[in-house]
BATI-223752 format. One line per 10 residues: number of its first residue (from 1); their letters; for each residue x, y, z of N, C-alpha, C, CB. Coordinates in pm, 1 decimal, always signed. Each point is the difference from the previous one (the first is absolute). Glycine has a CB too. Layout:
NUM) A) X Y Z X Y Z X Y Z X Y Z  ...;
END
This chain:
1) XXXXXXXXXX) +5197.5 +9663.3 +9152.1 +104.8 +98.6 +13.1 +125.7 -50.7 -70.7 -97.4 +81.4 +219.5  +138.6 +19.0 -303.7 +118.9 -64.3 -24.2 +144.2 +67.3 +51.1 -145.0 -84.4 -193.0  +224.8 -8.9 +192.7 +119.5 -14.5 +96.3 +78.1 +76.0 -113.7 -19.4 -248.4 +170.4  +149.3 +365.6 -52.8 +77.3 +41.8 -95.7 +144.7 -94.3 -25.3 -120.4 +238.5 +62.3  +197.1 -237.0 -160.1 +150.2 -52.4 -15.8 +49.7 -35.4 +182.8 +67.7 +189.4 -274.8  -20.1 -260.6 +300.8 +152.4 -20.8 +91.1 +62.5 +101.8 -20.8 +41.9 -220.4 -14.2  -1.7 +261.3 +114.9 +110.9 +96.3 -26.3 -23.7 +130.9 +8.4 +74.8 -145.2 -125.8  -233.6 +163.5 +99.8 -44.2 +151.3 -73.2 -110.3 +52.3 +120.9 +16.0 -72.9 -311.6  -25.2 +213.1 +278.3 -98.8 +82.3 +75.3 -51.3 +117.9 -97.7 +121.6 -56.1 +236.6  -293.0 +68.7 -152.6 -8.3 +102.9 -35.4 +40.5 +136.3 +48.7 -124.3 -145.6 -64.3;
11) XXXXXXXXXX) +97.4 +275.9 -19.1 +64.1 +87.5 +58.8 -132.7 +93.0 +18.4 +263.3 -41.1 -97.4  -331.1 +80.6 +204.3 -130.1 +84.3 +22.0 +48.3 +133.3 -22.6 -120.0 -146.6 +172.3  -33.1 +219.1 -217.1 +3.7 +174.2 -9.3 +124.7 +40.5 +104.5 -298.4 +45.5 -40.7  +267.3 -74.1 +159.4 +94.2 +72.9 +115.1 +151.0 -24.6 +0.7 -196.0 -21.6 +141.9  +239.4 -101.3 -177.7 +101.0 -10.2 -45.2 +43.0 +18.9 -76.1 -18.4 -68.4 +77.9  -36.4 +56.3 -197.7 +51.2 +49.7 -153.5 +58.2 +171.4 -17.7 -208.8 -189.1 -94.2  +104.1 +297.7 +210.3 +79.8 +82.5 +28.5 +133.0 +39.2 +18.6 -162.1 -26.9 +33.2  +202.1 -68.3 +92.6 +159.8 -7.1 +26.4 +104.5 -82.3 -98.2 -86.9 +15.3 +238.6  -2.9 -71.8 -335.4 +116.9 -81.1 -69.8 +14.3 +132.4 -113.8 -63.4 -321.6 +38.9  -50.1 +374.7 -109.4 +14.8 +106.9 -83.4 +90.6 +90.3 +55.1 -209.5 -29.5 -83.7;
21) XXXXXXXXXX) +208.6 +49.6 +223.0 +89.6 +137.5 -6.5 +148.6 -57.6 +19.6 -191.5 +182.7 +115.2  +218.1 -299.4 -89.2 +141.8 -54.6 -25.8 +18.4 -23.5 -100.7 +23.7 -75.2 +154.1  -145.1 +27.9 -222.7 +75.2 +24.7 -169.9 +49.8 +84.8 -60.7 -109.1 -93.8 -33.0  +41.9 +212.0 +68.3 +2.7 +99.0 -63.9 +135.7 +107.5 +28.9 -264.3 -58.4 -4.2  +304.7 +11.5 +134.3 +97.8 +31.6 +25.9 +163.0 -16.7 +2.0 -198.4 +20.2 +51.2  +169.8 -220.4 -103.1 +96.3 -33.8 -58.9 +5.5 +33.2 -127.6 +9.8 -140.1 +143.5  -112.0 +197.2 -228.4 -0.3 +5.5 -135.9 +128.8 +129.3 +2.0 -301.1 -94.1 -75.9  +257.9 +193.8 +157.2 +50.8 +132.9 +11.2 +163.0 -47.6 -2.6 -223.3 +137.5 +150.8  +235.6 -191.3 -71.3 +127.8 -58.9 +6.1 +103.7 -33.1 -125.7 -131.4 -79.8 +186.2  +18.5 -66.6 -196.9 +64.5 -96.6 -113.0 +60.4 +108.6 -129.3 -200.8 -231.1 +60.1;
31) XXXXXXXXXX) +65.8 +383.6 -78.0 +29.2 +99.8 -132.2 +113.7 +53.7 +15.4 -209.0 +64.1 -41.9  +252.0 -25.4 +169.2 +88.8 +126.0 +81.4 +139.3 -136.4 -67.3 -179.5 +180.8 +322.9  +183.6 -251.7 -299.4 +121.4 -81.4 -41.6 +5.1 -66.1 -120.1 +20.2 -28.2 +205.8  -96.8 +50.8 -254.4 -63.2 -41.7 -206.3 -39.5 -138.7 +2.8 +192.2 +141.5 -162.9  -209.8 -245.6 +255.9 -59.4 -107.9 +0.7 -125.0 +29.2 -71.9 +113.7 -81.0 +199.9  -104.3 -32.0 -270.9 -163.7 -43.7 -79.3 -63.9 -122.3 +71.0 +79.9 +66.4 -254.9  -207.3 -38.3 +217.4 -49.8 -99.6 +75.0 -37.6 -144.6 -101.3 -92.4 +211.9 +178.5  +63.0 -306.8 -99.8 -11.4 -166.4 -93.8 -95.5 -52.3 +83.2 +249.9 -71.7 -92.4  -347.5 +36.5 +15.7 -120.7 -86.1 +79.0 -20.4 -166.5 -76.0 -151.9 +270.5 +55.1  +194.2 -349.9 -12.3 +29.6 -113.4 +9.3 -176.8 -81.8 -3.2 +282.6 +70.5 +141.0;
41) XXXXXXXXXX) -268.9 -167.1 -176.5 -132.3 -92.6 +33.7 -17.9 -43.2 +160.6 +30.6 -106.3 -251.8  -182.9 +125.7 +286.1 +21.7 -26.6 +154.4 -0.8 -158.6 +39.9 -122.8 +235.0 +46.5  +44.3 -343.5 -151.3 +67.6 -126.7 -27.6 +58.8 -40.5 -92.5 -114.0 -36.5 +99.3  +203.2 -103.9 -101.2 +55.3 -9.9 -104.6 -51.3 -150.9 -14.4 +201.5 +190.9 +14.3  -166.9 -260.7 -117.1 -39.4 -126.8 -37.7 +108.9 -63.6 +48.4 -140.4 +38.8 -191.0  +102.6 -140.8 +237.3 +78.4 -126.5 +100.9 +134.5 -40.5 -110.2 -267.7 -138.8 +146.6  +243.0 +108.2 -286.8 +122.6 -14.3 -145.2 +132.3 +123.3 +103.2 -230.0 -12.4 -340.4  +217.0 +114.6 +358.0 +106.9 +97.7 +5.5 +70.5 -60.5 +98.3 -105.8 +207.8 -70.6  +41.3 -257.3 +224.0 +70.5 -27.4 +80.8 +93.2 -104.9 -48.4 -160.6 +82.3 +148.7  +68.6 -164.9 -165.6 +51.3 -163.2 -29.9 +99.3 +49.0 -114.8 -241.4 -185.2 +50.7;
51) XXXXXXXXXX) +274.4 +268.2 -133.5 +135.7 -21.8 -78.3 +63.8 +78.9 +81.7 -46.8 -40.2 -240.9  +54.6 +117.6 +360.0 +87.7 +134.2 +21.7 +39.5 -121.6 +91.0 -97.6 +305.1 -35.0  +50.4 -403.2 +109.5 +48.3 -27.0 +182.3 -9.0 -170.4 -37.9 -145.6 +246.1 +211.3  +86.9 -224.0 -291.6 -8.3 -189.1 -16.7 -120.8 -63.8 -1.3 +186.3 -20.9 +122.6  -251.7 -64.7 -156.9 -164.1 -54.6 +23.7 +20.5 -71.2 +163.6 -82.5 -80.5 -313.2  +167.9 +22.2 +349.7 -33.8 -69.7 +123.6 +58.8 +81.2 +138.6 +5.1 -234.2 -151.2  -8.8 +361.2 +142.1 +13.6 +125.5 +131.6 -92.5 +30.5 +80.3 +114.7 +101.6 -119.1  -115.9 -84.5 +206.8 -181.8 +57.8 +81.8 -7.3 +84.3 -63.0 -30.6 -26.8 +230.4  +83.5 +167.6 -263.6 -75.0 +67.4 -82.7 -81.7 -21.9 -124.3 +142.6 +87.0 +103.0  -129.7 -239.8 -159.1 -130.6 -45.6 -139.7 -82.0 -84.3 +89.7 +144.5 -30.9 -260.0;
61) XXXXXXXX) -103.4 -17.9 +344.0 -81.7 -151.4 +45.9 -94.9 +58.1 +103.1 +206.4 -199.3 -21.5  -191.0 +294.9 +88.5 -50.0 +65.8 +131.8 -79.9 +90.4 -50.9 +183.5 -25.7 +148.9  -116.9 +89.2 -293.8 -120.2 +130.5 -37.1 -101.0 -25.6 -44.4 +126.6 +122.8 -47.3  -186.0 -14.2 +22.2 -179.4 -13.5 -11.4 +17.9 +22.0 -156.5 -143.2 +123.2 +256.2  +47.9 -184.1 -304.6 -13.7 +11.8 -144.4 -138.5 +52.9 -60.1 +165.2 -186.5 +5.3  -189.7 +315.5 -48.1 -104.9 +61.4 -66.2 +21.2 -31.7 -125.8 -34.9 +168.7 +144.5  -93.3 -213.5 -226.1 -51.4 -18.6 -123.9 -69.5 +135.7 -43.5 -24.7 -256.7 +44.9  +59.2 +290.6 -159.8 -17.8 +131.1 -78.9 -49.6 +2.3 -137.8 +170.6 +62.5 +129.9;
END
C-alpha cells in the first residue's frame, strides 16, 4: 500500500460532492466581483523555501521532500 504525503488527504465520491458545490459557489462569487482565478502548484521544491525563509528554519529541515 502506498502511503499518501503528510499533510494530505484523500477526497471520496461523497465528499467531493460538497467540495464541488462550494466551489462552485465561490466561483459564482469570485465572477460577481471580477476575481480571476490562480492555481498554484500543490508542491513546491524544498530550493523555494530555503531561499524565501532561509535553509536552517523548520519549514526546510522539518519538510518532506518529494523527488520528481
Amino acid at each position: 500500500m502506498i502511503n499518501i504525503p503528510r499533510g494530505t488527504q484523500d477526497i471520496l465520491p461523497e465528499e467531493t460532492k460538497k467540495w464541488r458545490y462550494i466551489e462552485t459557489k465561490l466561483d459564482e462569487l469570485m465572477e460577481f466581483y471580477n476575481y480571476q482565478e490562480i492555481r498554484t502548484p500543490i508542491f513546491e521544491s524544498t530550493e523555494l523555501f530555503a531561499r524565501g525563509v532561509g535553509g536552517s528554519t523548520d519549514v526546510v529541515s522539518k519538510g518532506n521532500v518529494y523527488l520528481y
